[in-house]
C-alpha positions in Angstrom: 233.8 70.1 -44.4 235.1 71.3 -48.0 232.8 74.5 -47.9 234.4 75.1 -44.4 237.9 74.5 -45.4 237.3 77.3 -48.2 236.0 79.8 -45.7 238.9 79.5 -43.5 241.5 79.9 -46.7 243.5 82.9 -46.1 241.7 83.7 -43.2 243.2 81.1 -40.7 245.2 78.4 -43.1 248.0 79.5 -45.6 246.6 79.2 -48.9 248.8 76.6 -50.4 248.7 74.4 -47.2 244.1 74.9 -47.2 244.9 73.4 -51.1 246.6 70.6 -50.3 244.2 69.7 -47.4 241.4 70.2 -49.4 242.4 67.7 -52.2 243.4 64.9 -49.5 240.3 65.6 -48.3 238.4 65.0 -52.0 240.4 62.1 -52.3 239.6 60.2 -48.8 235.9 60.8 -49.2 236.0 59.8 -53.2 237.5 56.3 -52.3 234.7 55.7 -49.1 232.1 56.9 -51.9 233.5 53.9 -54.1 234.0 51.4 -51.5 230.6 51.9 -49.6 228.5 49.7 -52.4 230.8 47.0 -51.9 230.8 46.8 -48.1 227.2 47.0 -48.9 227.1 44.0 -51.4 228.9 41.7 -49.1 227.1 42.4 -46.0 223.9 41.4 -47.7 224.1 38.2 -47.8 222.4 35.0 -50.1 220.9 36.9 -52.8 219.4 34.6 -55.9 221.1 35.0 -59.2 219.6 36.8 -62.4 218.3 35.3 -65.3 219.4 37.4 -68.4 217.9 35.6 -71.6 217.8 38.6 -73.6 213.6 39.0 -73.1 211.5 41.9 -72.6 211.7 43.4 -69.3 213.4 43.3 -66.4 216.0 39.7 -65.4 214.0 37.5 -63.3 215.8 35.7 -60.1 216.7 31.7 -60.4 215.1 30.7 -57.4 214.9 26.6 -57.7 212.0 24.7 -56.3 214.5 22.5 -54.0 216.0 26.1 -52.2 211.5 26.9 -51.2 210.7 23.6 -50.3 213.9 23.7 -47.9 212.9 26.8 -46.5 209.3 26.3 -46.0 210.4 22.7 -44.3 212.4 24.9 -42.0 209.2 26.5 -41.1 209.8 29.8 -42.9 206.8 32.0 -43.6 206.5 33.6 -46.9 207.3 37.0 -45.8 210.1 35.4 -43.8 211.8 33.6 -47.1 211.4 37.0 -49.2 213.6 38.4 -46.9 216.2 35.9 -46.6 216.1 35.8 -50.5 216.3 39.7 -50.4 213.2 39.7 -53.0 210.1 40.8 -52.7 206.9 39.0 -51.0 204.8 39.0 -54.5 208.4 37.0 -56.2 208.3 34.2 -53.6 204.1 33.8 -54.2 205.0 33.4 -57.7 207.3 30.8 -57.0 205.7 28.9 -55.3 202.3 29.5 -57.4 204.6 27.9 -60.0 205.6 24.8 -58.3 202.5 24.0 -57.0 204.1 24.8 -53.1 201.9 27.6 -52.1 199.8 25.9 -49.1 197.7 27.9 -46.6 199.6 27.5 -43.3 195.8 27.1 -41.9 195.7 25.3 -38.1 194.6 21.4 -37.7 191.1 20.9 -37.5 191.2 18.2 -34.6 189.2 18.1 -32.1 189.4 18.8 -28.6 188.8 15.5 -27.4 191.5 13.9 -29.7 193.8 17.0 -29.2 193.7 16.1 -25.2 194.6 12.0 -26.1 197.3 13.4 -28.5 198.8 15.6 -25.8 198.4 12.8 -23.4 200.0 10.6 -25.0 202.9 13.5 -25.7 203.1 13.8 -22.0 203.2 10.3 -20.3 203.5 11.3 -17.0 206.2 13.8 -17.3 204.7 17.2 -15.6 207.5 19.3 -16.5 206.9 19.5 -20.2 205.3 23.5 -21.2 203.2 24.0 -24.0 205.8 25.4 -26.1 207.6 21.8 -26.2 204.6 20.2 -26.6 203.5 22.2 -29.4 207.1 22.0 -31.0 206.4 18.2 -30.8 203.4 18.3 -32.3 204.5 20.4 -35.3 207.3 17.7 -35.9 204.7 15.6 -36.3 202.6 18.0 -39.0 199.8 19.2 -36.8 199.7 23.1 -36.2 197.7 23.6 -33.5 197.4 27.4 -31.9 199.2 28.1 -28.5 196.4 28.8 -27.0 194.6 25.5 -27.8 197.7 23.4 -26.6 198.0 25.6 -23.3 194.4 25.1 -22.9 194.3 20.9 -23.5 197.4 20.8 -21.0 195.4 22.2 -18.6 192.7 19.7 -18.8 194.6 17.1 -19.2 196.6 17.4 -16.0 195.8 20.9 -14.4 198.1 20.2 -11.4 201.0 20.3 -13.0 200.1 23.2 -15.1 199.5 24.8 -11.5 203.7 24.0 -10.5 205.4 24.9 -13.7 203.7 28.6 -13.5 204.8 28.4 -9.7 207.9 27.3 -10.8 211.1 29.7 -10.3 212.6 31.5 -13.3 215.8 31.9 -14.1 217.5 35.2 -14.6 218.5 35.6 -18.4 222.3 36.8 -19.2 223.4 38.8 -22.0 225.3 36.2 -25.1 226.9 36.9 -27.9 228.8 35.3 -30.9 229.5 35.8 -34.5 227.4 33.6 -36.3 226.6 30.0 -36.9 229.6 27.2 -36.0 231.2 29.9 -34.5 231.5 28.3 -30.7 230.0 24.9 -29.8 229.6 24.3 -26.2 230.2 20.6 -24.9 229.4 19.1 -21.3 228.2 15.7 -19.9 225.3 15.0 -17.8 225.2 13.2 -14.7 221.9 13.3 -13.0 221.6 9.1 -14.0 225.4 8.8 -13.1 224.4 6.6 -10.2 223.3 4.1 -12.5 226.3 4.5 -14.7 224.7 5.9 -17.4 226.1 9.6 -18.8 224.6 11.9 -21.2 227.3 13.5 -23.6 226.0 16.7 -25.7 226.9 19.6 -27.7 224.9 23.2 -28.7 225.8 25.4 -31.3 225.8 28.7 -29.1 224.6 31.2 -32.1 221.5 29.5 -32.6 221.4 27.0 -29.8 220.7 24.1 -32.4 221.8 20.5 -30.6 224.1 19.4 -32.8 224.7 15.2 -31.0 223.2 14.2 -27.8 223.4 10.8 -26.7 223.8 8.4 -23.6 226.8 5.7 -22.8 227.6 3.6 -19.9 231.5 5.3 -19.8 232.8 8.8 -19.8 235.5 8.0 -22.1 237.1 10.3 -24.0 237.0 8.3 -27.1 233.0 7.9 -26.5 232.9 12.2 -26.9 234.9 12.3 -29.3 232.5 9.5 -31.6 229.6 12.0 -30.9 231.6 15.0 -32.1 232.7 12.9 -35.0 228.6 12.4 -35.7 228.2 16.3 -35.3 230.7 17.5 -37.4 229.9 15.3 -40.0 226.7 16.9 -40.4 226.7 20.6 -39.2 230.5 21.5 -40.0 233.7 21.9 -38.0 233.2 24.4 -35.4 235.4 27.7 -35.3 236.2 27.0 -31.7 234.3 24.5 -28.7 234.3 25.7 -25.0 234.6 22.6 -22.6 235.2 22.5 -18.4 238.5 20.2 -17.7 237.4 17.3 -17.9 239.3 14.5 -19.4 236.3 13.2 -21.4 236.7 16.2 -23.8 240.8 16.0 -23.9 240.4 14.5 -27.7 238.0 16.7 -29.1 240.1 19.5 -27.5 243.5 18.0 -29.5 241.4 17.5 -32.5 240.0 21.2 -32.7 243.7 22.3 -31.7 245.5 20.6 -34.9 242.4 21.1 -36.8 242.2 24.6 -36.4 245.4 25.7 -34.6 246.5 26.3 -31.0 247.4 30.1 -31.2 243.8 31.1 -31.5 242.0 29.8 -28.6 240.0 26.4 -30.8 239.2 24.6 -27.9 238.3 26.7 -24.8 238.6 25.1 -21.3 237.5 26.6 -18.1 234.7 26.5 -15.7 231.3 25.0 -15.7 230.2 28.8 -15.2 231.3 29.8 -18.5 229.3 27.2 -20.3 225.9 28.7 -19.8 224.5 27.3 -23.3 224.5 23.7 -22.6 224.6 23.9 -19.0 221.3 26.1 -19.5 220.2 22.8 -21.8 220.9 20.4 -19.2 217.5 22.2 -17.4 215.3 21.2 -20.1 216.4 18.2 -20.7 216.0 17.2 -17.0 212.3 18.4 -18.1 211.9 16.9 -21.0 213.4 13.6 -20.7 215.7 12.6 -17.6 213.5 12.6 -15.0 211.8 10.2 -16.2 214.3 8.1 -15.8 215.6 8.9 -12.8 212.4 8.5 -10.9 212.0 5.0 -12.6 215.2 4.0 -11.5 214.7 4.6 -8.3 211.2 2.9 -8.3 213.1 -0.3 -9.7 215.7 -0.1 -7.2 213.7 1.0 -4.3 211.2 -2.5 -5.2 214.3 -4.5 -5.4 214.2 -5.0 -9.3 217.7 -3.7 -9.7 220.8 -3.5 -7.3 223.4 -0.9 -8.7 226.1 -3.1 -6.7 224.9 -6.1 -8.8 227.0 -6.5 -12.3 224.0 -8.5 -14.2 221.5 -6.0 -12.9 223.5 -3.0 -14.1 224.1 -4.7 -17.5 220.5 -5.7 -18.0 219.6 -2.0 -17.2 222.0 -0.9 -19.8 221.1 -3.0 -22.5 217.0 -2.3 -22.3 217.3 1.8 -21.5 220.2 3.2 -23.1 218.5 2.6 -26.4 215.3 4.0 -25.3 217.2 6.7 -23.5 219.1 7.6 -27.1 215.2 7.2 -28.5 213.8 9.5 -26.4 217.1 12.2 -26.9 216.8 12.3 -30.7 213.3 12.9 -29.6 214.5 15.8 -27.7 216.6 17.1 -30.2 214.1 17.3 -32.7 211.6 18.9 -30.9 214.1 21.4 -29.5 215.8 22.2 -33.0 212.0 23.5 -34.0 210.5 24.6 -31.1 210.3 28.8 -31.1 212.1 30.9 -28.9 210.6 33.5 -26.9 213.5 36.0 -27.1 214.0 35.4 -31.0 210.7 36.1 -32.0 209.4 32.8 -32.0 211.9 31.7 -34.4 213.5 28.0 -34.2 217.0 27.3 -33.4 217.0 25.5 -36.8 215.6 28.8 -38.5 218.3 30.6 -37.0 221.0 28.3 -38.0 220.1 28.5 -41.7 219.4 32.1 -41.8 222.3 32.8 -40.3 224.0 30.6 -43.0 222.5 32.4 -45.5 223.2 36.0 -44.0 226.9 35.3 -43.3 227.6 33.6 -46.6 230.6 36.0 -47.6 231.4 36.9 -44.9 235.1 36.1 -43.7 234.3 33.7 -41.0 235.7 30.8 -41.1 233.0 28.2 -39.9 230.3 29.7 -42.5 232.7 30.1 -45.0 233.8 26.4 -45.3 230.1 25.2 -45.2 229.9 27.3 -49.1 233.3 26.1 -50.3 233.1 24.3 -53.4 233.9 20.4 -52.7 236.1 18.5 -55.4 233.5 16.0 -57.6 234.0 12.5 -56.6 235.5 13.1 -53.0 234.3 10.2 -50.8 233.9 10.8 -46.9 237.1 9.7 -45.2 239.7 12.4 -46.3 239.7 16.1 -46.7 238.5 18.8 -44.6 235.4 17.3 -43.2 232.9 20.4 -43.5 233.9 19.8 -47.3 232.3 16.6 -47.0 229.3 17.6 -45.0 226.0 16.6 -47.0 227.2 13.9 -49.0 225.7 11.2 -46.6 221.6 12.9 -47.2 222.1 12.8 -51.0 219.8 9.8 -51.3 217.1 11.8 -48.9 217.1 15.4 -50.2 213.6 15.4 -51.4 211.8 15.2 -47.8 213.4 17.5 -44.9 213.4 15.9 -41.4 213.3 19.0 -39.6 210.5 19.7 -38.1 208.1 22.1 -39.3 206.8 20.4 -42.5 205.8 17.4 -39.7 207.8 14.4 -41.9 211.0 13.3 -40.9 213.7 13.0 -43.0 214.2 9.4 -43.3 215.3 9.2 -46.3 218.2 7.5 -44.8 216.3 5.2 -42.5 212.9 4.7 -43.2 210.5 5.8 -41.4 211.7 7.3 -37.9 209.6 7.3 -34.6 208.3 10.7 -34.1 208.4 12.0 -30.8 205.6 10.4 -28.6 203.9 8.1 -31.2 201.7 5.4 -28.8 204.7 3.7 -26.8 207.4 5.9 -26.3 210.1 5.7 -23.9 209.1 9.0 -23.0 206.4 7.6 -21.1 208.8 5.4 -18.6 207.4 6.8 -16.3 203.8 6.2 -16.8 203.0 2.7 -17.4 206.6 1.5 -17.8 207.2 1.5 -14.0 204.2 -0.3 -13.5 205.1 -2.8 -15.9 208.6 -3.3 -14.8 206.9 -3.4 -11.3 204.4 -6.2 -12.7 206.0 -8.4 -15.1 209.8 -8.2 -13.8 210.2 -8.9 -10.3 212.5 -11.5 -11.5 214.0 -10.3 -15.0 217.0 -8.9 -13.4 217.3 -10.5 -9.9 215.9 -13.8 -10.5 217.3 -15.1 -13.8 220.1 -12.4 -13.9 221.6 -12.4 -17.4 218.8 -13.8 -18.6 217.0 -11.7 -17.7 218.0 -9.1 -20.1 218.6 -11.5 -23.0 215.5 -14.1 -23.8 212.6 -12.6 -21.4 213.6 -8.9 -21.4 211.0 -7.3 -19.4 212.9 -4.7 -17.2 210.7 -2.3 -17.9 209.8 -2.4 -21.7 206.3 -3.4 -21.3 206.7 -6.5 -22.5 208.7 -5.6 -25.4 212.3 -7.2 -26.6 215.1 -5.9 -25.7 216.5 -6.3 -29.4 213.7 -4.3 -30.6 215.0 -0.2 -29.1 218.5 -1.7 -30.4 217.1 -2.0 -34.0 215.2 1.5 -33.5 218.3 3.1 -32.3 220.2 2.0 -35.6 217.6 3.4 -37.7 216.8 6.5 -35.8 220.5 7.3 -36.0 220.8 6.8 -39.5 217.2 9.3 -39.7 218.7 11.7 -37.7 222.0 11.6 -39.8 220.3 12.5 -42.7 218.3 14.9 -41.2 221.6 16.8 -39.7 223.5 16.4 -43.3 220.5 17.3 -45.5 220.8 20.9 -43.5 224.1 21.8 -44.7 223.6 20.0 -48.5 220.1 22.2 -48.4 222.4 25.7 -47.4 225.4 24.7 -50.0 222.7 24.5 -52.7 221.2 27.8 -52.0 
């Protein structure tokens, strides 16, 4: 442009007026020349500080052994955590060379007869769980099996409904954007069990589609939302904005995210079931995964005569045995769904995607992202403040051992130890041998001896288990799951 400006002085511009063009000229490019490395710098990302002791050759990068032992729980490969790191492949070996961390990602060795039990067990019945959850599941649980061995076993182990799901129709993808992580969480309730009273509140991150609190309740209250939300934000962050429909289950999260964050930006969305696509879209797996089940044990029961929605003891004794093993078998869900690898983002996991886009939004002026990094004032204890300042400080006791997913133990350091997935007798598999059992051993639990029924004998379909016994589970897999949620963020902060 200069060298053109200088040919057409005195030919088609006035020499004084080609000068004084020419030097604004000089000076707008001089000033993007000097503010292109910054734009640069900030767009980057997480980058590892340098360690300048004053040695021979060049600093070396602080990478801590907590920050790779987070990643590689998250399922990271090594080429994958040199690039988050912006370092090189060679860095991150020595790393973890150092610490004693670098393990061979090689596949389980298990056979193909306990590989079949294993997936049976997984299963219980329910022929609309793929491979890809199945395999999910079973990295939770620390085996890595290939996809072609799980697709395989499934096929053996019930090839009929192998046969429907690839018959099965597909949904048409939609285009869906947002900025980045926190930036719009999508909240609905589920009603396929409504007929038994029972509701299934939820909410998805829509960046990463990471489940941030699912759980079931007898009511649709407004309050019982918002308690889940409360749950969530405690240990994910405070969403920029949600998106809700109208109902009035969601009117206090809506006030909450409107004085939280404001009302003249559009925090809480509202409008129709249509423009919730992330959680409605959810709602099909987790009819998949883990209501069906239900449903078509319900019906058994009430199509035997077990249970009679018009009868008040029945409906209580039905509550208080399966909405415990209903919230069992949803953290389930969630955990196998937080790690399980998306086919349009390159296999990655939601989870993956949620910390990486942490990490690649760091300074970046967004507001979610930007309070999960903001510096929290020592000794602040959980019940004041901005909550994502608090986020992490329930998971200090359990930041050792990350619950999620792909190193295969669950973070309990909160808890104990949590029920994996599908481990011997769970709830998952209602449908299997727990309709037969409720069929067997509880013709009269809930008709016969009414409330009794649900409080000394419990067998309404438990398999002969107490009723007390999923309550107990529920506490401590909500605790594990807390943790598991918290040591996220406390894991990101550190980085």
């Amino acid at each position: 442009m200069l060298r053109s400006l200088e040919w057409a002085k005195g030919r088609l511009l006035n020499a004084q007026a080609a000068d004084e063009i020419i030097h604004e000229v000089s000076d707008f490019i001089q000033e993007i020349q000097t503010s292109e490395p910054r734009v640069q710098e900030e767009s980057t990302g997480y980058r590892p500080p340098l360690n300048s002791n004053g040695s021979r050759g060049p600093p070396s990068y602080i990478i801590t052994q907590d920050q790779l032992s987070f990643l590689l729980s998250c399922g990271f490969t090594v080429t994958q955590i040199a690039d988050i790191l912006h370092t090189s492949v060679s860095t991150v070996k020595r790393r973890l060379r150092s610490f004693n961390l670098l393990q061979s990602a090689s596949y389980s060795d298990i056979s193909d007869v306990d590989l079949d039990a294993k997936i049976r067990d997984l299963v219980a019945g329910n022929d609309q769980l793929g491979s890809e959850a199945v395999r999910a599941q079973l990295r939770a649980e620390g085996l890595l099996v290939q996809r072609c061995r799980v697709r395989t076993s499934m096929h053996r182990v019930n090839p009929r409904a192998a046969a429907l799901r690839a018959m099965s129709q597909r949904l048409r993808r939609r285009s869906y954007r947002v900025a980045g992580p926190n930036s719009l969480w999508h909240l609905d309730g589920n009603h396929k069990l409504i007929r038994w009273r029972i509701v299934i509140h939820g909410a998805i991150d829509g960046y990463s589609r990471l489940i941030t609190f699912l759980r079931a309740a007898n009511n649709n209250r407004s309050s019982t939302v918002m308690d889940g939300f409360l749950d969530a934000i405690s240990k994910y962050g405070v969403p920029s904005r949600v998106r809700t429909d109208h109902g009035g289950e969601n009117n206090a999260v809506c006030l909450f995210m409107n004085l939280f964050r404001g009302t003249d930006r559009g925090s809480a969305l509202r409008g129709r079931s249509t423009h919730n696509q992330r959680i409605e879209r959810l709602w099909v797996d987790l009819w998949r995964g883990v209501s069906n089940v239900y449903y078509d044990l319900f019906n058994f029961l009430e199509s035997e005569g077990i249970v009679d929605v018009d009868n008040e003891m029945h409906m209580w004794a039905l509550h208080h045995v399966y909405i415990p093993r209903i919230n069992k078998d949803l953290r389930n869900f969630s955990r196998q769904w937080n790690n399980h690898g998306l086919r349009t983002e390159r296999h990655q996991s939601p989870l993956q995607i949620f910390v990486r886009g942490c990490l690649a939004q760091q300074s970046q002026p967004s507001t979610a992202v930007r309070e999960m990094f903001a510096a929290r004032p020592t000794g602040s204890s959980g019940g004041e403040g901005n909550p994502a300042e608090q986020v992490g400080e329930k998971a200090t006791g359990a930041a050792g051992e990350e619950a999620t997913g792909a190193a295969g133990e669950e973070a309990t350091g909160a808890a104990g130890e949590e029920a994996t997935g599908a481990a011997g007798e769970e709830a998952t598999g209602a449908a299997g041998e727990e309709a037969t059992g409720a069929a067997g051993e509880k013709a009269t639990g809930a008709a016969g001896e009414e409330a009794t029924g649900a409080a000394g004998e419990e067998a309404t379909g438990a398999a002969g288990e107490k009723a007390t016994e999923p309550a107990g589970e529920e506490a401590t897999g909500a605790a594990g799951e807390e943790a598991t949620g918290a040591e996220v963020l406390c894991k990101i902060e550190q980085l």
